[in-house]
Backbone as JSON, one array per atom type, in Angstrom:
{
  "sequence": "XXXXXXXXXXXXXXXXXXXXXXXXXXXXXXXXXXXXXXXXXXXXXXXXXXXXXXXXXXXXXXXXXXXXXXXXXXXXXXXXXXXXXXXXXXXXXXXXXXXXXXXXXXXXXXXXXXXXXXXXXXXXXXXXXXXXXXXXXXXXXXXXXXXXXXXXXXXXXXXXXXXXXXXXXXXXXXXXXXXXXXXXXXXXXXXXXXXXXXXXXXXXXXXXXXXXXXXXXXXXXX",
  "N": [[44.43, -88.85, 22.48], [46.21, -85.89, 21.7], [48.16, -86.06, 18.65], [51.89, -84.81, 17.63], [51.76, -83.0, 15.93], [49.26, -81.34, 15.55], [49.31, -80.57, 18.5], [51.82, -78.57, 18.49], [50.13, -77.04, 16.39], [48.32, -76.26, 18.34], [49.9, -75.08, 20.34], [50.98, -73.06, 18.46], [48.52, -71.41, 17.83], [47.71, -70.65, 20.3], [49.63, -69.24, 21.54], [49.72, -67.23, 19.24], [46.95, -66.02, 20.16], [47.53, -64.69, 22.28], [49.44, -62.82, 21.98], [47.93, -61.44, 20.44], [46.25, -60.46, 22.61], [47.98, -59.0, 24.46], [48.63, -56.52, 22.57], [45.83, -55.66, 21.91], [45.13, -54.21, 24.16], [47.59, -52.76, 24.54], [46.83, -51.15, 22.91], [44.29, -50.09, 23.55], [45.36, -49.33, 25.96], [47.03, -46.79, 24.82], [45.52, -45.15, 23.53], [43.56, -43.83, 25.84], [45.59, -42.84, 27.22], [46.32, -40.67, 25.59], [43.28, -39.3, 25.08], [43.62, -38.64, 27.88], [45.25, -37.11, 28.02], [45.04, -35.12, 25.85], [44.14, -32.99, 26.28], [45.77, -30.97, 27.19], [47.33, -30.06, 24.91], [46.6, -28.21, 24.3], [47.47, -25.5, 25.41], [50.16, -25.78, 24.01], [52.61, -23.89, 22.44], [51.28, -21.48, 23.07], [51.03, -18.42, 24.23], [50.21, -16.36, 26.61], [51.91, -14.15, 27.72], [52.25, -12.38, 25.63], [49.96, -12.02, 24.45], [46.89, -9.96, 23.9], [44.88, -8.3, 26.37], [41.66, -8.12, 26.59], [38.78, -6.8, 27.99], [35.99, -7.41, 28.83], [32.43, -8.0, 28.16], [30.34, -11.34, 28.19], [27.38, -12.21, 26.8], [24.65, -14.28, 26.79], [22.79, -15.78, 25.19], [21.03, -17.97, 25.28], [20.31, -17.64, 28.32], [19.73, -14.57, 28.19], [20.99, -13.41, 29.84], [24.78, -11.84, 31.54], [27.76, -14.28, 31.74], [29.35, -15.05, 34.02], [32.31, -15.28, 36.33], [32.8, -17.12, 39.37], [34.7, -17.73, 41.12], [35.65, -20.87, 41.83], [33.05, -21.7, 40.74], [30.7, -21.45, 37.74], [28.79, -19.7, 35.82], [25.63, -18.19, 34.0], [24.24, -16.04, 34.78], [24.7, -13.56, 35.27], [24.39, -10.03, 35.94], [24.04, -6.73, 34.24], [26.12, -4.77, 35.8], [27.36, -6.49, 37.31], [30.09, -7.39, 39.23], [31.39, -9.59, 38.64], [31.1, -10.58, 36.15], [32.26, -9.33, 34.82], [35.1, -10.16, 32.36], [37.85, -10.98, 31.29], [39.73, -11.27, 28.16], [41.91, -13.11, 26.06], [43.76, -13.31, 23.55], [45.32, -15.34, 20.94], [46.67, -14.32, 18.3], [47.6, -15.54, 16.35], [46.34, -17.94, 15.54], [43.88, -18.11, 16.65], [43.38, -18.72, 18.97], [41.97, -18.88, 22.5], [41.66, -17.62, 25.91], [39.56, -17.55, 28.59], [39.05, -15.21, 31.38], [37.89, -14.25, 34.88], [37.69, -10.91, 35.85], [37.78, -10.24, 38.12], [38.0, -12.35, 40.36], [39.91, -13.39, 39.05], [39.97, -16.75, 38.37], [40.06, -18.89, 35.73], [37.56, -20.05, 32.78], [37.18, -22.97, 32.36], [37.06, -26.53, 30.93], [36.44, -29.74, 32.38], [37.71, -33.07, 31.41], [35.37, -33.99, 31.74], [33.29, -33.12, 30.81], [32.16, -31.3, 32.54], [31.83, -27.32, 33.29], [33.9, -25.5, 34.82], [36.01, -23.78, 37.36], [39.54, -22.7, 37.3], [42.6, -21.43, 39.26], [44.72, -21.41, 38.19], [46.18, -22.03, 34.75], [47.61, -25.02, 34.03], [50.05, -27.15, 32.39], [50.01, -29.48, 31.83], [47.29, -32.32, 32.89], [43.61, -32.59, 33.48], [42.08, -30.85, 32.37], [40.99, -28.42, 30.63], [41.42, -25.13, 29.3], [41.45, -23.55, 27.43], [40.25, -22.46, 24.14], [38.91, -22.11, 20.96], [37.18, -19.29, 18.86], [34.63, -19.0, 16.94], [32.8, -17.15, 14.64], [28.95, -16.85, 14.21], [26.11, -16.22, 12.33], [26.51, -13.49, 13.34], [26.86, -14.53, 16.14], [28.79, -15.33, 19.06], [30.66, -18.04, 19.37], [31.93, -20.33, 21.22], [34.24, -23.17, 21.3], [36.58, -25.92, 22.34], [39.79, -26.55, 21.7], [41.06, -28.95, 21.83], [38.99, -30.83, 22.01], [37.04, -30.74, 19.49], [34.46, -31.77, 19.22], [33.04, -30.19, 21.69], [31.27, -27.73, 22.93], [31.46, -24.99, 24.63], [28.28, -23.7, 26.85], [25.49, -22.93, 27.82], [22.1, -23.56, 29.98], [18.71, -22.01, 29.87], [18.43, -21.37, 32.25], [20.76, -20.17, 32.96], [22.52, -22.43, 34.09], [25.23, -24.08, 33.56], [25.64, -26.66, 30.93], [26.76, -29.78, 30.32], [29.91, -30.3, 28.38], [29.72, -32.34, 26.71], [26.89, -32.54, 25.66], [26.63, -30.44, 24.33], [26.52, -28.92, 20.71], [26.69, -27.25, 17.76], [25.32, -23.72, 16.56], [23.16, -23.55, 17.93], [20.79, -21.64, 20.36], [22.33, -22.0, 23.0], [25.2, -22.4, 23.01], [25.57, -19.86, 21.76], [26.75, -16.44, 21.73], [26.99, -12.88, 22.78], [29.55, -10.56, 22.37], [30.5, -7.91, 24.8], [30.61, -4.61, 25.59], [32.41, -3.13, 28.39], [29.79, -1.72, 31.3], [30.67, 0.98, 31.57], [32.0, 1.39, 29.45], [30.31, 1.89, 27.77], [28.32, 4.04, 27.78], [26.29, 5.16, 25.9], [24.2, 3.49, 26.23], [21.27, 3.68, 27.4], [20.16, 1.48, 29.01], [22.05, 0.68, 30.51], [22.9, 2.18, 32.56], [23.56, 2.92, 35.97], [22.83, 2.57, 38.96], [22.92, 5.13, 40.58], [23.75, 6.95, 38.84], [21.4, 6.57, 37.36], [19.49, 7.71, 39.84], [20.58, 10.61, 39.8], [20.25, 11.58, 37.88], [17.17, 11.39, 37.75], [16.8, 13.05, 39.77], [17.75, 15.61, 39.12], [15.43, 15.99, 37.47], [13.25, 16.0, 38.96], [14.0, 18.46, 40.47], [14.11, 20.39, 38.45], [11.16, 20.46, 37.94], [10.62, 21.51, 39.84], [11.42, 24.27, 40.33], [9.88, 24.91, 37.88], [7.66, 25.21, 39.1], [7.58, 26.89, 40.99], [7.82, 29.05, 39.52], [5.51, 29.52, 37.91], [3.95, 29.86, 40.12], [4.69, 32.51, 41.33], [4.68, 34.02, 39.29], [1.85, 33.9, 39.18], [0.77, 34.87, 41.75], [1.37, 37.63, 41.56]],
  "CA": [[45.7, -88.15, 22.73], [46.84, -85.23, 20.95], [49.42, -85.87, 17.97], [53.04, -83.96, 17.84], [51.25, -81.87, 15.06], [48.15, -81.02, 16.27], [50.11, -79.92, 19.54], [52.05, -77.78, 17.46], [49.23, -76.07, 16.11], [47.53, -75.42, 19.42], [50.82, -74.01, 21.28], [51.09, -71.66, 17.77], [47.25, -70.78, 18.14], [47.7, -70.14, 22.0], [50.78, -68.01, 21.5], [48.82, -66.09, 18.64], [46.51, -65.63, 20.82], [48.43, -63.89, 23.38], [50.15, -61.72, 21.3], [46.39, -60.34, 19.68], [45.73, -59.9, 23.33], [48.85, -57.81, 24.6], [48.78, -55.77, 21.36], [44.64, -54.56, 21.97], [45.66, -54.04, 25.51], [48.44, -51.92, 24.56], [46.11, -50.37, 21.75], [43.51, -49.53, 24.63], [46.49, -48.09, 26.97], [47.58, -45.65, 23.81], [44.15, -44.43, 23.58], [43.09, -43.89, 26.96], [46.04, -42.44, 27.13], [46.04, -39.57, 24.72], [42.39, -39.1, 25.74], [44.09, -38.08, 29.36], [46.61, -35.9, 27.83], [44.68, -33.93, 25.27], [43.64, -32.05, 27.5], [47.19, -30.55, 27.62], [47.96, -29.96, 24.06], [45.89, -26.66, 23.35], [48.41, -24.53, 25.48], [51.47, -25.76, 23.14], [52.77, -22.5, 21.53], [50.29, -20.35, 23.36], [51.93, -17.57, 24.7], [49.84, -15.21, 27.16], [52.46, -12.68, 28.35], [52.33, -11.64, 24.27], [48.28, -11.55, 24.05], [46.59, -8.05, 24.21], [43.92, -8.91, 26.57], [40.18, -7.4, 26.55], [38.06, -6.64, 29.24], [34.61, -7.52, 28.05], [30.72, -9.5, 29.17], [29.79, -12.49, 27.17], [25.87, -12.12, 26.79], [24.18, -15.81, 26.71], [21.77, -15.73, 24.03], [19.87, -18.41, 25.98], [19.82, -17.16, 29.72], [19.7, -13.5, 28.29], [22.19, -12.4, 30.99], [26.31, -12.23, 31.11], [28.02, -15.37, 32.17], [30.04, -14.83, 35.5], [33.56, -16.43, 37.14], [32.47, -16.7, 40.97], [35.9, -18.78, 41.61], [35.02, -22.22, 40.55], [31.26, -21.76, 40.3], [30.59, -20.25, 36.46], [27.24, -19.45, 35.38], [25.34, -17.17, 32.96], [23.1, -14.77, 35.5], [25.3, -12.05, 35.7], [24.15, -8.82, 35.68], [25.34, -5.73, 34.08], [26.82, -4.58, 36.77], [28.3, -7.87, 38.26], [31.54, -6.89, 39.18], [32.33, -11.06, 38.47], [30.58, -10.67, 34.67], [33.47, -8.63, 34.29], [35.87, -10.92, 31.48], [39.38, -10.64, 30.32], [39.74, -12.24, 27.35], [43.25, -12.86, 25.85], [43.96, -14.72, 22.26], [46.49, -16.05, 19.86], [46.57, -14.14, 17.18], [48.2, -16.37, 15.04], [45.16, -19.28, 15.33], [42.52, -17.66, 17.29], [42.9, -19.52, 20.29], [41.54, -17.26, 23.42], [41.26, -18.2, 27.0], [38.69, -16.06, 29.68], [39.46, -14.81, 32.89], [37.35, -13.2, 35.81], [38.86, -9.61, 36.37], [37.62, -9.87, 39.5], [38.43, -13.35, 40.87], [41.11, -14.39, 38.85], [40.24, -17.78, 38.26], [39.66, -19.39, 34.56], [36.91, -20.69, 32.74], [37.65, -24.1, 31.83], [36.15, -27.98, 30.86], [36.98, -30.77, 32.75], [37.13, -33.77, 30.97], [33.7, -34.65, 32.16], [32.78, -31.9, 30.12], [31.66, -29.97, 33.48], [32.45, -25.91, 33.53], [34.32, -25.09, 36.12], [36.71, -22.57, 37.27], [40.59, -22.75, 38.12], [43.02, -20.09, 39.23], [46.08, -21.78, 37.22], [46.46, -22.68, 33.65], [48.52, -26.39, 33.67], [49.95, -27.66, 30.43], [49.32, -30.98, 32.65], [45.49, -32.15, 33.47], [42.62, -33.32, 32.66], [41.09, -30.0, 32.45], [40.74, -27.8, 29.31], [40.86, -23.69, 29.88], [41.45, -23.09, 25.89], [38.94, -21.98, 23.29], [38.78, -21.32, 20.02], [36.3, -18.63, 18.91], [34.29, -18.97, 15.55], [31.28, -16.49, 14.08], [27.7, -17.59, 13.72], [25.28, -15.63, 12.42], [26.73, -12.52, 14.16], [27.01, -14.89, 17.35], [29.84, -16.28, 19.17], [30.6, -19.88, 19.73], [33.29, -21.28, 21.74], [34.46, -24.35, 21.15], [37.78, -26.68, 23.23], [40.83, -26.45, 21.09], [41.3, -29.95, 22.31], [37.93, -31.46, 21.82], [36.26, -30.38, 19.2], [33.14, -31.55, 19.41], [32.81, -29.86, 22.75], [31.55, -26.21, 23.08], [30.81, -23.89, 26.11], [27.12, -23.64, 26.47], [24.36, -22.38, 29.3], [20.91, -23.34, 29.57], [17.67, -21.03, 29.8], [18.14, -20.87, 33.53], [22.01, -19.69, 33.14], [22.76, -23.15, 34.27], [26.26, -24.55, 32.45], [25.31, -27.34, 30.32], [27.73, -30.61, 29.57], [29.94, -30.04, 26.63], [29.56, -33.61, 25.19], [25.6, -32.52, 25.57], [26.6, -29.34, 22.79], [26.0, -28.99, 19.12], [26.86, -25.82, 17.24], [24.05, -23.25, 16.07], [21.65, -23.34, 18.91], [20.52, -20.88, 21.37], [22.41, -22.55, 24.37], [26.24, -22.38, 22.52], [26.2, -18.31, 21.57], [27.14, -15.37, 22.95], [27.22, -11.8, 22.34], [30.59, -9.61, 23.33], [29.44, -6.39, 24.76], [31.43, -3.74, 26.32], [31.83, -3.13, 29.83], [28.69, -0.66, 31.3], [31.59, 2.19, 31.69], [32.36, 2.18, 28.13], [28.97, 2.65, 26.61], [27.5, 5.23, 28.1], [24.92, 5.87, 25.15], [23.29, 2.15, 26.19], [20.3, 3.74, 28.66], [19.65, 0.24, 29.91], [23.52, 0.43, 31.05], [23.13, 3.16, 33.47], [23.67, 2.64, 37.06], [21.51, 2.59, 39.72], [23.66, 6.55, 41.45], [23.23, 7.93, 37.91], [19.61, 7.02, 37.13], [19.24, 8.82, 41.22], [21.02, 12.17, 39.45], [19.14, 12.26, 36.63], [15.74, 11.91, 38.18], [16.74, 14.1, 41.21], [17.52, 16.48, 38.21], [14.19, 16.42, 36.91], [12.72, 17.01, 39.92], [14.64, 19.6, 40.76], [13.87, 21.52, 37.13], [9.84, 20.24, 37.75], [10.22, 22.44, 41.41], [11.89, 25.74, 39.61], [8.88, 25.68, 36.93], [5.82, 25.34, 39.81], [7.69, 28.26, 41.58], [8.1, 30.22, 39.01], [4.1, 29.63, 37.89], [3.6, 30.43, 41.8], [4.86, 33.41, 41.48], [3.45, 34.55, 37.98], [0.61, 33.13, 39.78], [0.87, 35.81, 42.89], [1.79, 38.81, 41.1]],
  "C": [[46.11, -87.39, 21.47], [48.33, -85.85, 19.56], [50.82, -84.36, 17.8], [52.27, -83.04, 17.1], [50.27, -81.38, 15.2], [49.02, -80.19, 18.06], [50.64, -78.55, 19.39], [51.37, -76.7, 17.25], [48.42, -75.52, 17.45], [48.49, -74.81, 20.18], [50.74, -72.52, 19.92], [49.76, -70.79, 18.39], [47.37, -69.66, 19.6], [48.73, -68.67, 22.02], [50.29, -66.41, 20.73], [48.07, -65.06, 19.14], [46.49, -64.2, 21.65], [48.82, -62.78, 22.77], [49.17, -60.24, 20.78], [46.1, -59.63, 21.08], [46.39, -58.52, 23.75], [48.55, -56.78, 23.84], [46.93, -55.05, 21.64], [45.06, -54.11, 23.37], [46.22, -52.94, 24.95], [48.03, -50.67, 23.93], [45.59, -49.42, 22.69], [44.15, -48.76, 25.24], [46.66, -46.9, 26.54], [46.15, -44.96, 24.28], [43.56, -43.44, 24.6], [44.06, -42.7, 27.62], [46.53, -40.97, 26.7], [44.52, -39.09, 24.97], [42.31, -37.84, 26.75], [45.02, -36.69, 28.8], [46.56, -34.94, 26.52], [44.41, -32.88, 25.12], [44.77, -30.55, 27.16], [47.66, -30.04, 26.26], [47.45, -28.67, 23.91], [46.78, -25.7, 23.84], [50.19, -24.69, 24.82], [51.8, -24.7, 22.45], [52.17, -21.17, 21.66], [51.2, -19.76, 24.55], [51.25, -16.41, 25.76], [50.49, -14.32, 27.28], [52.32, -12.25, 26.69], [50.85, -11.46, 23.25], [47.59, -10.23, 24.51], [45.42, -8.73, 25.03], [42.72, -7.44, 26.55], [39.36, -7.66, 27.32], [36.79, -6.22, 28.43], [33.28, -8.2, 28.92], [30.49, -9.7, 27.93], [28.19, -12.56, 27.58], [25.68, -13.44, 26.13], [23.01, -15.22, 26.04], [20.39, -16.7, 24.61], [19.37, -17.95, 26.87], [19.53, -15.64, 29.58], [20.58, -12.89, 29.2], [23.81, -12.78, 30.82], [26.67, -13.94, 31.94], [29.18, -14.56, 33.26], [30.98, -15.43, 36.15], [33.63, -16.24, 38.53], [33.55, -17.89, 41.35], [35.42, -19.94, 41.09], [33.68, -22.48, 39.79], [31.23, -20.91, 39.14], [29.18, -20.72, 36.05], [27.06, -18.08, 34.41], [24.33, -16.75, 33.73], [23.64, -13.78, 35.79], [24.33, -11.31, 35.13], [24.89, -7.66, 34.79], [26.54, -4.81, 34.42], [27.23, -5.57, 37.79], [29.15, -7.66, 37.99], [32.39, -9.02, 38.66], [31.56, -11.23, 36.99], [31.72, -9.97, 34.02], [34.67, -9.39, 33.73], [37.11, -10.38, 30.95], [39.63, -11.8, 29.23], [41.22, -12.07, 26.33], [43.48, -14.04, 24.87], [45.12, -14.4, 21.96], [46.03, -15.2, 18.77], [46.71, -15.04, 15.88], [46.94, -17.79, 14.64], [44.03, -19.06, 15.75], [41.91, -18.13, 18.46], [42.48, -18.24, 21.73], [41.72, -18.23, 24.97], [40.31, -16.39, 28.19], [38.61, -16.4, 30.73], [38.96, -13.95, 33.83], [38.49, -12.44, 36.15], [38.86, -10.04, 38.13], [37.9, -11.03, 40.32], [39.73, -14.26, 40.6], [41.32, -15.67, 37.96], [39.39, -17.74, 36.57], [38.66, -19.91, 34.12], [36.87, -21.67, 32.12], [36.78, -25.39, 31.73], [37.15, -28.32, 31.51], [36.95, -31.92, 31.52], [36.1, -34.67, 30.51], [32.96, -34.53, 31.31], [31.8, -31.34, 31.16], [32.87, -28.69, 32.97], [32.47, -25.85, 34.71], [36.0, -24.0, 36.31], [38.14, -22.88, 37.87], [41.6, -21.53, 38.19], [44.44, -20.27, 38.25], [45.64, -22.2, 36.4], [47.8, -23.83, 33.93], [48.38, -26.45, 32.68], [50.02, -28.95, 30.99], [48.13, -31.22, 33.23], [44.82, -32.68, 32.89], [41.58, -31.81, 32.42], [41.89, -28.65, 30.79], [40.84, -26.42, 29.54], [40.98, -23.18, 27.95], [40.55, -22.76, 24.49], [39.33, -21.53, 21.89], [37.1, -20.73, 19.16], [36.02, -18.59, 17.26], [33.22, -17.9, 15.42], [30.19, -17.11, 13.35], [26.7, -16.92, 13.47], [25.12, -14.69, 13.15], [27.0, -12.99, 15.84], [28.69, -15.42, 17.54], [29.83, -17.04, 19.17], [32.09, -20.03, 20.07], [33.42, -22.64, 22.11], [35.96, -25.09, 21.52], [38.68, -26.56, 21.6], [41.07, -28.19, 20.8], [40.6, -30.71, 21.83], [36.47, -30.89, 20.93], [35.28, -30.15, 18.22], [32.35, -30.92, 20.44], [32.88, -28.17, 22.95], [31.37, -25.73, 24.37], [29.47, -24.01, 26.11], [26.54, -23.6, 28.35], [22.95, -22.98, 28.98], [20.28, -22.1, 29.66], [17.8, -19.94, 31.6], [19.8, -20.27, 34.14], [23.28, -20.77, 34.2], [24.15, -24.1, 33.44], [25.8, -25.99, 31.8], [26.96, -28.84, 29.87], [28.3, -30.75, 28.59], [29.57, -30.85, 25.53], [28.46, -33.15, 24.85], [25.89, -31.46, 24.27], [26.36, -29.47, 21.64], [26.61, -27.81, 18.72], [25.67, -25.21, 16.65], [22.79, -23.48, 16.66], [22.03, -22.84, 19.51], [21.85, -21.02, 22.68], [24.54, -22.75, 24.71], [26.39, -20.61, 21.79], [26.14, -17.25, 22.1], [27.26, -14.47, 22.67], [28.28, -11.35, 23.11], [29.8, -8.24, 23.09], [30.36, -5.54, 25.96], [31.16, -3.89, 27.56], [30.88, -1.74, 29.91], [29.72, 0.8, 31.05], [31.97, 2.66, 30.37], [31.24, 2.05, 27.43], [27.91, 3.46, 27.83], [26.51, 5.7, 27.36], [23.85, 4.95, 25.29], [22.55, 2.53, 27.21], [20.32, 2.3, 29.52], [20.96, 0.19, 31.01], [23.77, 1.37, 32.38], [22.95, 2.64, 34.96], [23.04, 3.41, 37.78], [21.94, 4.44, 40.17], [23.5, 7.17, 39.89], [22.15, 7.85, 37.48], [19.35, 7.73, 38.55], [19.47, 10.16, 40.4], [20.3, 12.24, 38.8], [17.69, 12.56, 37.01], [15.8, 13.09, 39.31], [16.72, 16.06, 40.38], [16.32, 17.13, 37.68], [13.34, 16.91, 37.99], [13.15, 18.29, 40.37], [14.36, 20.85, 39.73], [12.14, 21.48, 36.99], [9.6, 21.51, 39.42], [10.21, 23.81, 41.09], [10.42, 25.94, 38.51], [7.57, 25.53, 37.84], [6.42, 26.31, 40.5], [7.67, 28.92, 41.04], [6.97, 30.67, 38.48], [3.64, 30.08, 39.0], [3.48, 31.98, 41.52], [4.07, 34.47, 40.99], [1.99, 35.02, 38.48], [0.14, 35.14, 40.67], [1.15, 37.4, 42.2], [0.41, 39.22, 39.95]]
}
């Protein structure tokens, strides 16, 4: 049988106990907590109606092609003429925060917490979902990286496939991006030309290859 003092010491112990437990508990809750709602902090102070935005294509350094906002589905196989490669991109001056927006659909390109890319048509400053970016230079490349989380960048594979952000790193292939005008404003980029003006131009040449065998015809005949 227990003595009064020995008793004693095992109700303190027990109580101790308890107290260590509540208290990691509560620790865990905080955590878990903030976790959930980090999410949420990158649009604090961010102001869109007072960002200049820019209508641009993000060129994937891995997949070689633009990346694309097809409503929630985002990928890097755009074309140069994918009317959904077509990007509005709209920063913070003051920190360099940015967020990007299909012209043509609307919707955002954002992390989940999962760290899937995926696309929404609202910015919440409530969520578990991320649309915020801040944009660094790498060796003439881009890199976008969560405001929020960050160890967590944007990134495509080879096959223009979005990649998991936790899976990211910085300074590989699969995390940079070239900005590159839209086709309309470079007109000196041959590759950029559309399918109705490469037609004129060759219809041109034929047309100036018909005038010089008639006019040898003629030469010809006379």
């Amino acid at each position: 049988m227990l003595s009064v003092q020995a008793q004693r010491h095992h109700h303190v112990k027990t109580r101790l106990l308890h107290i260590i437990i509540i208290w990691c508990l509560s620790v865990q809750e905080s955590v878990q907590q903030e976790n959930e709602n980090s999410f949420d902090q990158g649009l604090l102070g961010l102001d869109l109606s007072k960002s200049q935005p820019n209508t641009l294509q993000l060129y994937s350094r891995a997949s070689s092609k633009n990346i694309r906002i097809m409503g929630r589905t985002i990928d890097a196989n755009g074309s140069v003429w994918d009317e959904d490669a077509r990007l509005i991109i709209r920063s913070d001056s003051l920190d360099g925060r940015i967020t990007i927006q299909g012209e043509h659909t609307g919707y955002f390109l954002c992390i989940n917490k999962k760290g899937l890319v995926v696309g929404r048509k609202k910015i919440k400053r409530e969520g578990s979902v991320s649309c915020v970016f801040t944009e660094t230079i790498r060796n003439t490349y881009t890199e976008l990286r969560l405001v929020q989380k960050t160890e967590m960048y944007l990134g495509f594979n080879k096959d223009g496939q979005a990649i998991p952000a936790h899976r990211t790193r910085p300074g590989v292939k699969s995390v940079q991006f070239l900005k590159r005008p839209l086709p309309e404003d470079n007109p000196a980029d041959d590759t950029s030309m559309s399918s109705a003006n490469s037609y004129s131009f060759y219809e041109l040449i034929r047309q100036l290859a018909t005038n010089v065998d008639a006019t040898r015809n003629e030469d010809t005949a006379s």
